[in-house]
N, CA, C and O atoms as CSV, one atom per row, in Angstrom:
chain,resi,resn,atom,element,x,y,z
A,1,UNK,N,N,0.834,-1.172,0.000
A,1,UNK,CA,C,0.000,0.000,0.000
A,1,UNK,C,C,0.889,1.249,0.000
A,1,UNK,O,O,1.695,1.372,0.923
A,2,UNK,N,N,0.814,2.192,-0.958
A,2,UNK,CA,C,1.617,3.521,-1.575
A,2,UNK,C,C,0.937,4.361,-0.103
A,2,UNK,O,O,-0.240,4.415,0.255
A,3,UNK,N,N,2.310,5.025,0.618
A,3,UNK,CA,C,1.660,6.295,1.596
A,3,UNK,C,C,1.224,7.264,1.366
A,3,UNK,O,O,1.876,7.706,0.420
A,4,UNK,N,N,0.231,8.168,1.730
A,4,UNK,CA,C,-0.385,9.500,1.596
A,4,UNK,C,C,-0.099,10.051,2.319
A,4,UNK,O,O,0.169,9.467,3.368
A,5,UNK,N,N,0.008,11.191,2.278
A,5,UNK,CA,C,0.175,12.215,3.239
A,5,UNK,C,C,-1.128,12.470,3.719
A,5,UNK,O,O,-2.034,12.554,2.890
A,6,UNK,N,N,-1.491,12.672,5.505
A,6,UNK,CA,C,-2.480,13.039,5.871
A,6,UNK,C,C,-3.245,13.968,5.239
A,6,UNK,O,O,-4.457,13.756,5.268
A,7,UNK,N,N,-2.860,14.945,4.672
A,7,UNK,CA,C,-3.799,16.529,3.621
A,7,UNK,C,C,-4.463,15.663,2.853
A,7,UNK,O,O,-5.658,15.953,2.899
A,8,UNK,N,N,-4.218,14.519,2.007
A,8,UNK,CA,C,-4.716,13.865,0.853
A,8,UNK,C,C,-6.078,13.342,1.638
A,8,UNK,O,O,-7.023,13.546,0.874
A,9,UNK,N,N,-6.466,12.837,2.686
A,9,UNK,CA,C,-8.055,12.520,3.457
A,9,UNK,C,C,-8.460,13.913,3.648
A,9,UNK,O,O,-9.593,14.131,3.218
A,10,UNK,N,N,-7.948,14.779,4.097
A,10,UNK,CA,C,-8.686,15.664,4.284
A,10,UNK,C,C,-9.396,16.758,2.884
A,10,UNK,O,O,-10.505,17.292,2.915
A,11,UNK,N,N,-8.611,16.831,2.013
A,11,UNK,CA,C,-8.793,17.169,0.828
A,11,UNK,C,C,-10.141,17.436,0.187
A,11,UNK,O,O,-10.514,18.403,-0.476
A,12,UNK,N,N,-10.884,16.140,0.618
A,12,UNK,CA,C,-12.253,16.097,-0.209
A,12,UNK,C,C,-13.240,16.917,0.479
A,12,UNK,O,O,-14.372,17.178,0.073
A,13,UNK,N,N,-12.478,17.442,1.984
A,13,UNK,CA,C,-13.687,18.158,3.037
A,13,UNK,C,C,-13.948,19.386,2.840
A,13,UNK,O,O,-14.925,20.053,3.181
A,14,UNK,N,N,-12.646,19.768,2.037
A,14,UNK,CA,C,-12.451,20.947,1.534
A,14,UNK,C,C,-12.809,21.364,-0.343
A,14,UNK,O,O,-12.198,21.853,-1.293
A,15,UNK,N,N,-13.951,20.893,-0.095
A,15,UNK,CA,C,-15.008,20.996,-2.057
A,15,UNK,C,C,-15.250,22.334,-1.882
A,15,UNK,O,O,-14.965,23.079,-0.944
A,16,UNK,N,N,-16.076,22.623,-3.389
A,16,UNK,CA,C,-16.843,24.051,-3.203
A,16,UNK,C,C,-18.190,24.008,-2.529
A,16,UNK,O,O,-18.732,24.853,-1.817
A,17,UNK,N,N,-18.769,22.327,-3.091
A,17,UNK,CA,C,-20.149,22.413,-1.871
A,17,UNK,C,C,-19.922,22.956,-0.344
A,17,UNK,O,O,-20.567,23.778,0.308
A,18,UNK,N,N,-18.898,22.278,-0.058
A,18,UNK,CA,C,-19.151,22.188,1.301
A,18,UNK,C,C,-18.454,23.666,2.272
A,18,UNK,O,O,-18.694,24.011,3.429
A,19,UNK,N,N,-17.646,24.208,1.350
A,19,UNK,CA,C,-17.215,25.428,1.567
A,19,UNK,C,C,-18.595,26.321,1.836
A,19,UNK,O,O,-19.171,26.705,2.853
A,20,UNK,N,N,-18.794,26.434,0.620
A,20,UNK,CA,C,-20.292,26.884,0.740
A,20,UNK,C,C,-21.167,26.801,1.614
A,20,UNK,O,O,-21.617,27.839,2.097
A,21,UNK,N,N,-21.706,25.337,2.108
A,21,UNK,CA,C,-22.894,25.028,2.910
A,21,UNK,C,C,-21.699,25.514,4.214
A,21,UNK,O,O,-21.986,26.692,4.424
A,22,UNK,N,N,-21.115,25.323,4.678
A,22,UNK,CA,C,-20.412,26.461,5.808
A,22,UNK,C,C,-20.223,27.513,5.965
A,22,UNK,O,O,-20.062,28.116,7.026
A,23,UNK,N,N,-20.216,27.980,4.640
A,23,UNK,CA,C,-20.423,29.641,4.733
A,23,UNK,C,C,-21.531,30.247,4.917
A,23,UNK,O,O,-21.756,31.311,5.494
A,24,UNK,N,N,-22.392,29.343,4.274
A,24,UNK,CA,C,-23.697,30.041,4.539
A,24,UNK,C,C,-24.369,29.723,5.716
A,24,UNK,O,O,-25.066,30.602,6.224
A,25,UNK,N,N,-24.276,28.438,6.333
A,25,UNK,CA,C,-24.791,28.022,7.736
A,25,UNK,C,C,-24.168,29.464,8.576
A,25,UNK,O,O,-25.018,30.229,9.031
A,26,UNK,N,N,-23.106,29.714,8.713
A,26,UNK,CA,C,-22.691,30.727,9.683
A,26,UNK,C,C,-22.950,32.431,9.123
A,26,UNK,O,O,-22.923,33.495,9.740
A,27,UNK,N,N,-23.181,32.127,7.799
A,27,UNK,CA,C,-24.040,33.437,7.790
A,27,UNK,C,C,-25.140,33.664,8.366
A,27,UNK,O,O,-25.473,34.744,8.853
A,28,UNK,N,N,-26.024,32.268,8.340
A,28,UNK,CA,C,-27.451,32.262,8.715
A,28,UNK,C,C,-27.308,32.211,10.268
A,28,UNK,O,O,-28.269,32.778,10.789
A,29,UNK,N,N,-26.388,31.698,11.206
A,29,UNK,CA,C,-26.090,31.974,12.540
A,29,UNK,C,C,-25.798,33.454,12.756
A,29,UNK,O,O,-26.502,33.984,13.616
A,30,UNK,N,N,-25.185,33.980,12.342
A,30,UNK,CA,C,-24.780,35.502,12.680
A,30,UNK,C,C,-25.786,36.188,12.318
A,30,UNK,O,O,-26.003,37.264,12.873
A,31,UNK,N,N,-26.685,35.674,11.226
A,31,UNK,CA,C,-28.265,36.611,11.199
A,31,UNK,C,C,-29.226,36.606,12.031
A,31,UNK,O,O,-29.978,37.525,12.353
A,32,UNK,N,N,-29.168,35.152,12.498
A,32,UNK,CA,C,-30.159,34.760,13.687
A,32,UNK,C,C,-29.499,35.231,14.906
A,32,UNK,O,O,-30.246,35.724,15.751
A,33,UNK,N,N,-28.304,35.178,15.153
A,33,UNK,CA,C,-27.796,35.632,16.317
A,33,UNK,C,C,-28.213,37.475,16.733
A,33,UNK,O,O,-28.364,37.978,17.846
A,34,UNK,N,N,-28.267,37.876,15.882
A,34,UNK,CA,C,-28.542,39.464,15.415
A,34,UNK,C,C,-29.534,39.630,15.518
A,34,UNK,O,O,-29.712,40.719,16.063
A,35,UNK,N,N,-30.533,39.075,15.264
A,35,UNK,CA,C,-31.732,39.236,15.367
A,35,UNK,C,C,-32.293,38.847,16.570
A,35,UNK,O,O,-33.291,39.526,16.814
A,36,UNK,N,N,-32.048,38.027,17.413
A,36,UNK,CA,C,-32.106,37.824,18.669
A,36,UNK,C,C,-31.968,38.418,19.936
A,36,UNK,O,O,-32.641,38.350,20.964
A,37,UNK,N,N,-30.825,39.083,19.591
A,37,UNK,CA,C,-30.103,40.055,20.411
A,37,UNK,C,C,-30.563,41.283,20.283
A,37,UNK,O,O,-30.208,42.037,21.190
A,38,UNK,N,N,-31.625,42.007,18.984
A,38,UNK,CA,C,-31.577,42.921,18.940
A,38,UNK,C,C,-33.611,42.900,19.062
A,38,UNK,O,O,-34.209,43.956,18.852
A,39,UNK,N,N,-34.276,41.806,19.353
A,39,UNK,CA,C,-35.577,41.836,19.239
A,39,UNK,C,C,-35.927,41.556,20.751
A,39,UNK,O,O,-36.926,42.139,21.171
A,40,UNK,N,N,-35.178,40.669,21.702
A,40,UNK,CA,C,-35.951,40.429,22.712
A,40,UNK,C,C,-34.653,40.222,24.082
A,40,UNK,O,O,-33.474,40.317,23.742
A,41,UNK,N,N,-34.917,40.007,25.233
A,41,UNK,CA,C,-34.189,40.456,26.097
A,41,UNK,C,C,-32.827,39.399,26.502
A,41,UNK,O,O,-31.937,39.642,27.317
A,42,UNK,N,N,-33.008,38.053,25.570
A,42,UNK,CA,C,-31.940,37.243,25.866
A,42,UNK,C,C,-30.690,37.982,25.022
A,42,UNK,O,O,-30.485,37.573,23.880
A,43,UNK,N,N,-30.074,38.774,25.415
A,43,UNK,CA,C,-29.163,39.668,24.780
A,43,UNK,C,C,-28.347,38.851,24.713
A,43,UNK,O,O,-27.867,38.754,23.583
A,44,UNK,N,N,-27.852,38.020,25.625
A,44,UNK,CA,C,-26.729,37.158,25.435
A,44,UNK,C,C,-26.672,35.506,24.783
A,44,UNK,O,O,-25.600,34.969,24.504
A,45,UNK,N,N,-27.373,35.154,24.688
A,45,UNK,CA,C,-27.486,34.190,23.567
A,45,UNK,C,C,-27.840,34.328,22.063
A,45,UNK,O,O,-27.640,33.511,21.164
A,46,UNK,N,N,-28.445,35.625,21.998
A,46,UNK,CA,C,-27.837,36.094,20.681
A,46,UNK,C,C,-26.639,36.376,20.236
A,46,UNK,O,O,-26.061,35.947,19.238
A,47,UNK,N,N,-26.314,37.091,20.999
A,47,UNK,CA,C,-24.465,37.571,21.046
A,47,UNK,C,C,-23.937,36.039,20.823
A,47,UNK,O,O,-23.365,35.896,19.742
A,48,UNK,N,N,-24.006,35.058,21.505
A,48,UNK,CA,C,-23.060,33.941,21.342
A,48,UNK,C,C,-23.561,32.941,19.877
A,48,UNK,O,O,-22.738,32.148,19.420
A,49,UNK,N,N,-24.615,33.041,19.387
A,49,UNK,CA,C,-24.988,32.326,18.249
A,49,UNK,C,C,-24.436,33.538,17.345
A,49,UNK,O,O,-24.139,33.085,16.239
A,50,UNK,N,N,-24.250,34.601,17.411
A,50,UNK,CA,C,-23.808,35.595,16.304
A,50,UNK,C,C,-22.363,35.335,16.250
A,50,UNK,O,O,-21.785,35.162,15.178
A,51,UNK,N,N,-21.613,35.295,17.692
A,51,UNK,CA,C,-20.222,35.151,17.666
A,51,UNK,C,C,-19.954,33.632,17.351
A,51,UNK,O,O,-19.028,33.541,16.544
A,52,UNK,N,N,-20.400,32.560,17.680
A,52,UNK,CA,C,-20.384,31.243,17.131
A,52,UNK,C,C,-20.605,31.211,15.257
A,52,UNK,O,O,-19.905,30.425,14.618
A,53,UNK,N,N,-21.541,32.056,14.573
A,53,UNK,CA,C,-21.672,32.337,13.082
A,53,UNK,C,C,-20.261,32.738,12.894
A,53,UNK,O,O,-19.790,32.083,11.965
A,54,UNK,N,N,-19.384,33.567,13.415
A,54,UNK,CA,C,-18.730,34.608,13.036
A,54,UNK,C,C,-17.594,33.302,13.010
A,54,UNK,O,O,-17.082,32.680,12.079
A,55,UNK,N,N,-17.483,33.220,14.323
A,55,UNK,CA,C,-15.718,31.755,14.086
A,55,UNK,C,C,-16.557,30.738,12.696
A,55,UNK,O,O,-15.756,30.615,11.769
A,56,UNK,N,N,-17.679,30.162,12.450
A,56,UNK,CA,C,-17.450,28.896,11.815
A,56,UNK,C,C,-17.114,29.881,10.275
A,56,UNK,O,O,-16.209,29.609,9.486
A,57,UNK,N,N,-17.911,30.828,10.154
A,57,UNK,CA,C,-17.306,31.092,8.621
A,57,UNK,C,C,-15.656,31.506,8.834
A,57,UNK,O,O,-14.893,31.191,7.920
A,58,UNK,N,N,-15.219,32.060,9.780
A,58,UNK,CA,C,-13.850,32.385,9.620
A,58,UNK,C,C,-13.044,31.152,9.612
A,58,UNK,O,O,-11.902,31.259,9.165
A,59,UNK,N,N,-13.529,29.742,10.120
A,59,UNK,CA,C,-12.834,28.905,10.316
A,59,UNK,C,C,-12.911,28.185,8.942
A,59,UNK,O,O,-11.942,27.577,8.488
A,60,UNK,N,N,-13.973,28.267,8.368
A,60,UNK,CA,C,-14.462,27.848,6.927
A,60,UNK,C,C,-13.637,28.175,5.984
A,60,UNK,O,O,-13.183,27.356,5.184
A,61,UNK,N,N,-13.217,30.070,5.992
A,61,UNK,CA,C,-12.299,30.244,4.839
A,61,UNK,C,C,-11.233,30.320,5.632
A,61,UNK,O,O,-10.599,31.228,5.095
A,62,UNK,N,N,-10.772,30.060,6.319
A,62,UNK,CA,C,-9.086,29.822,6.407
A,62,UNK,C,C,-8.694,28.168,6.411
A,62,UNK,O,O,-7.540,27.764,6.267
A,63,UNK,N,N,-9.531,27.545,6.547
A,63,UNK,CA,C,-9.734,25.993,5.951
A,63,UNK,C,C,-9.181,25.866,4.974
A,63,UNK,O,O,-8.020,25.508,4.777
A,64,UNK,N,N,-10.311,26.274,3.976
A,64,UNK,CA,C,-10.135,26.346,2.504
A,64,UNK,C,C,-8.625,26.680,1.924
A,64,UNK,O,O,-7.989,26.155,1.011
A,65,UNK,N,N,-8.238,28.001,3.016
A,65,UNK,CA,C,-7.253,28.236,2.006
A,65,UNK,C,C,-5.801,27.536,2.653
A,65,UNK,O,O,-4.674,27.861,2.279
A,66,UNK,N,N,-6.015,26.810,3.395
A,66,UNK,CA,C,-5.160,26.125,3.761
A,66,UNK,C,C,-5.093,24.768,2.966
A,66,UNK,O,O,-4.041,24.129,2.982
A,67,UNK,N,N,-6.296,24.267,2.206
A,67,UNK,CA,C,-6.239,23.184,2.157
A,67,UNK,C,C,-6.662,22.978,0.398
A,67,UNK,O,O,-6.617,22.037,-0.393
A,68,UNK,N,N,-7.056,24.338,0.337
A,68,UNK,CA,C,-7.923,24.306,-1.557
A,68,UNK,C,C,-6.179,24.836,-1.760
A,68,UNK,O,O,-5.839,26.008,-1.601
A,69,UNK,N,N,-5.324,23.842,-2.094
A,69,UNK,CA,C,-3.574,23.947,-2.990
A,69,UNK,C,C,-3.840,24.214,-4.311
A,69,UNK,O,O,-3.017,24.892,-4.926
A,70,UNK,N,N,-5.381,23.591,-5.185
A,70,UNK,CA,C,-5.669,23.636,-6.159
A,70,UNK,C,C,-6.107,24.840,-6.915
A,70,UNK,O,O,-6.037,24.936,-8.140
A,71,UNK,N,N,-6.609,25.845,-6.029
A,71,UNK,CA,C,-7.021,26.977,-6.226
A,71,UNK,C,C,-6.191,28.234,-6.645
A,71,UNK,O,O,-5.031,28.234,-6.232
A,72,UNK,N,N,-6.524,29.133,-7.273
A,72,UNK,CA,C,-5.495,30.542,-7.688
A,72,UNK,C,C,-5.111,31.133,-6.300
A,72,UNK,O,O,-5.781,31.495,-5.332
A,73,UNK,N,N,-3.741,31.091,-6.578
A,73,UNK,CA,C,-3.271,31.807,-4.822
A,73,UNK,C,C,-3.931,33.305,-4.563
A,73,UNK,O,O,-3.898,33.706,-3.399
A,74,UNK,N,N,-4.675,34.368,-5.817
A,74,UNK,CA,C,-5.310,35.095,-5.064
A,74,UNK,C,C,-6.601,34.861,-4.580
A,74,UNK,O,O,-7.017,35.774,-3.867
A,75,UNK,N,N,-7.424,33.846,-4.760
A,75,UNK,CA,C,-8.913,33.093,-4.379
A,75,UNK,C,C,-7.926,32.688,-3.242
A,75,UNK,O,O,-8.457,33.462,-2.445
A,76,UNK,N,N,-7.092,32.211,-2.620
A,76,UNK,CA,C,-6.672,32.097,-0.935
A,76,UNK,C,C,-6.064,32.850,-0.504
A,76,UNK,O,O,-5.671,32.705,0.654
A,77,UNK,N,N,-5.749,33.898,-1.196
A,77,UNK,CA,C,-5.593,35.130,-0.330
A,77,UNK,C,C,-6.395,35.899,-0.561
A,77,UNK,O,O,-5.965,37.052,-0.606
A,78,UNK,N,N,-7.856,35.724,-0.812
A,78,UNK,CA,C,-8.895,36.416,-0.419
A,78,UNK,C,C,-9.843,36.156,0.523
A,78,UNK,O,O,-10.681,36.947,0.956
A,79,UNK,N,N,-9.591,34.431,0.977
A,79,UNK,CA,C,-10.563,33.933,1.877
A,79,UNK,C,C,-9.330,33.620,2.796
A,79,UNK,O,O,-9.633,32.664,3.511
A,80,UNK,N,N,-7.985,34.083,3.065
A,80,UNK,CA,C,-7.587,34.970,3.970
A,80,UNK,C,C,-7.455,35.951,4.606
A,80,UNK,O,O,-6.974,35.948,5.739
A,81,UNK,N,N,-8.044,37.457,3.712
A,81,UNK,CA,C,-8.090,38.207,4.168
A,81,UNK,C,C,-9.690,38.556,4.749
A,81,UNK,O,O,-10.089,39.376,5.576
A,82,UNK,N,N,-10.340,37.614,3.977
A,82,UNK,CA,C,-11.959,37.896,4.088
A,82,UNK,C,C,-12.024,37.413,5.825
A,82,UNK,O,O,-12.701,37.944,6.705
A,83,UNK,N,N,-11.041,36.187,5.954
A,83,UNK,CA,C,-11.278,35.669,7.449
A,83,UNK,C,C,-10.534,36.568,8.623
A,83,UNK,O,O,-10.876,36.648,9.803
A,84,UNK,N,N,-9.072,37.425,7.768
A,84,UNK,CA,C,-9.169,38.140,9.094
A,84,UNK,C,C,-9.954,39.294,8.877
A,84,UNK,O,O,-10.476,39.372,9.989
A,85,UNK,N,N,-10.534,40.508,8.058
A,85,UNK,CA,C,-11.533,40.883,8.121
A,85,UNK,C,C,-12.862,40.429,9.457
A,85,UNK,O,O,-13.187,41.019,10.488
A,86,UNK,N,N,-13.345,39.168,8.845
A,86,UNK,CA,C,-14.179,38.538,9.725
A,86,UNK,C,C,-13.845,39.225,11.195
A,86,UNK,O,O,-14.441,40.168,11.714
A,87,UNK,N,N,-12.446,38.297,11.841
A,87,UNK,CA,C,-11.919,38.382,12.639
A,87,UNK,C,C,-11.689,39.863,13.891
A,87,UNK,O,O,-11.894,40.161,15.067
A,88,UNK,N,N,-11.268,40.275,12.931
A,88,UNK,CA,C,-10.579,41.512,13.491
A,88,UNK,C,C,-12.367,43.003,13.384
A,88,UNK,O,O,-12.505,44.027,14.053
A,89,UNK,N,N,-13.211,42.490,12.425
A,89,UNK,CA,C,-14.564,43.407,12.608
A,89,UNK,C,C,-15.417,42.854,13.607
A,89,UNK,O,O,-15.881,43.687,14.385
A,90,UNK,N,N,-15.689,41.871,13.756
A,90,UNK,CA,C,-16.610,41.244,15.007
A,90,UNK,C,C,-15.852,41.107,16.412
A,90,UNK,O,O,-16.446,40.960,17.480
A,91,UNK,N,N,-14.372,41.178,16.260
A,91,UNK,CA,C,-13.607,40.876,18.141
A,91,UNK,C,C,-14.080,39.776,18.255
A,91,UNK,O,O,-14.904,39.533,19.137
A,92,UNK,N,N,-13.639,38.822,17.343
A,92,UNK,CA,C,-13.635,37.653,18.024
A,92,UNK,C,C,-12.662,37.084,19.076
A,92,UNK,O,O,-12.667,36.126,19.849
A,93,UNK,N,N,-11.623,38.335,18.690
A,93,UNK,CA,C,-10.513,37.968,19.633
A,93,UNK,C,C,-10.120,38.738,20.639
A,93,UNK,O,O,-9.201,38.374,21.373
């Protein structure tokens, strides 16, 4: 049996579907989180489903561009900068 390098399993996790359906799940968290926080008095479990939206898409595109090798190096250095963007506008940190 020929060895792989561990990246080669992980590879397939990193598609455009699934990029996608993560990006948009944590868009749709940071909308619901927002809306929560800003309609009724659980202020703070909105805040944490908005800040929980905010890490999975940032974690989504710095995934990607760690792991999409196949891609134009400025398409990963845009869903690098898009993630610290993310990052550094919401305080996640």
């Amino acid at each position: 049996m020929q060895h792989r390098p561990p990246v080669d399993l992980i590879r397939p996790l990193a598609s455009d579907f699934l990029l996608a359906v993560g990006i948009v799940v944590g868009l749709f968290l940071m909308m619901i989180g927002t809306m929560i926080s800003g309609a009724t008095s659980a202020d703070l479990a909105g805040h944490v489903l908005a800040s929980f939206g905010s890490f999975l898409v940032a974690a989504v595109l710095l995934f990607g561009a760690i792991i999409r090798v196949d891609a134009d190096k400025l398409v990963r250095l845009g869903f690098i900068l898009a993630a610290a963007y993310i990052i550094v506008g919401t305080g996640l940190w």
